[in-house]
MINUPA-600812 format. One record per residue (C-alpha): x, y, z. Coordinates in pm, whole numbers, padded with zeros to 5 digits. Layout:
N
R xx yy zz
R X Y Z
...
//
This chain:
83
R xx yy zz
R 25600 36364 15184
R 25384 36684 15142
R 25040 36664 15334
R 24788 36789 15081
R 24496 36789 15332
R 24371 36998 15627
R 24299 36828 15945
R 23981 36913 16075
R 23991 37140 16432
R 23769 36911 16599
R 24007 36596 16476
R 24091 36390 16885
R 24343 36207 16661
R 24576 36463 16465
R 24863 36272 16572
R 24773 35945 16391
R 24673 36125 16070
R 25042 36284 16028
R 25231 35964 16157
R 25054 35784 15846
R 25040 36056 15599
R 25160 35833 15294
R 24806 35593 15388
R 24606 35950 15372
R 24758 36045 15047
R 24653 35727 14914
R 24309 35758 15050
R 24303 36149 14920
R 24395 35996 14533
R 24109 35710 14532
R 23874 35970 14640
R 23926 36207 14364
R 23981 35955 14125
R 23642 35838 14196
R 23469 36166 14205
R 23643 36345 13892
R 23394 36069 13689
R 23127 36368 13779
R 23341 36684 13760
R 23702 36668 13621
R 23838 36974 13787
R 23831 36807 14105
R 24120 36612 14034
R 24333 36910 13958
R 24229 37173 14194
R 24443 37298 14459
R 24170 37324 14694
R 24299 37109 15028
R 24061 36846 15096
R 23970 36799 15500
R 24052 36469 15690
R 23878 36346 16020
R 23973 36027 16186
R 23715 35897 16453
R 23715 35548 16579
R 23929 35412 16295
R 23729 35575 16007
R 23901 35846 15811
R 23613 36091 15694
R 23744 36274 15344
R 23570 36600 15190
R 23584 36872 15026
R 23325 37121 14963
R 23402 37213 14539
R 23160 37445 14289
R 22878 37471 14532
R 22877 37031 14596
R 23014 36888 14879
R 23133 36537 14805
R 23308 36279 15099
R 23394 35944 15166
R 23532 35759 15427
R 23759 35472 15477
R 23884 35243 15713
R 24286 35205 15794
R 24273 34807 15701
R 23931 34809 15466
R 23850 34993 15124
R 23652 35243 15080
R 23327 35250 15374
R 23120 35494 15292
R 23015 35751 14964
R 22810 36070 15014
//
């Protein structure tokens, strides 16, 4: 499966992001599902989004058009956190 995100240089937990890379995916399509409600070229850009994983939360964003826009999400819950 192609990995569509960057992993963030500080990420302790690189290794757990590429062994579930189908679960990040996922994650990556919710989140810009949800945000291309405010700016529809979001969901077709090429720009990589960037993926941190700390104590069981992955943290998604992607700076876009001078707006940053994340979420994060936990590995067995739905979506945590919007900011």
């Amino acid at each position: 499966m192609a990995k569509n995100f960057i992993i963030v240089n500080d990420c302790p937990n690189s290794e757990i992001i590429l062994n579930n890379v189908e679960k990040i995916n996922e994650f990556i399509n919710r989140f810009k599902q949800f945000y291309s409600r405010f700016d529809k070229r979001l969901l077709t850009t090429k720009k990589k989004v960037n993926v941190n994983l700390k104590n069981g939360i992955v943290n998604i964003s992607i700076d876009f058009n001078k707006k940053h826009y994340g979420q994060c999400y936990g590995f067995n819950k739905e979506l945590i956190y919007t900011y």
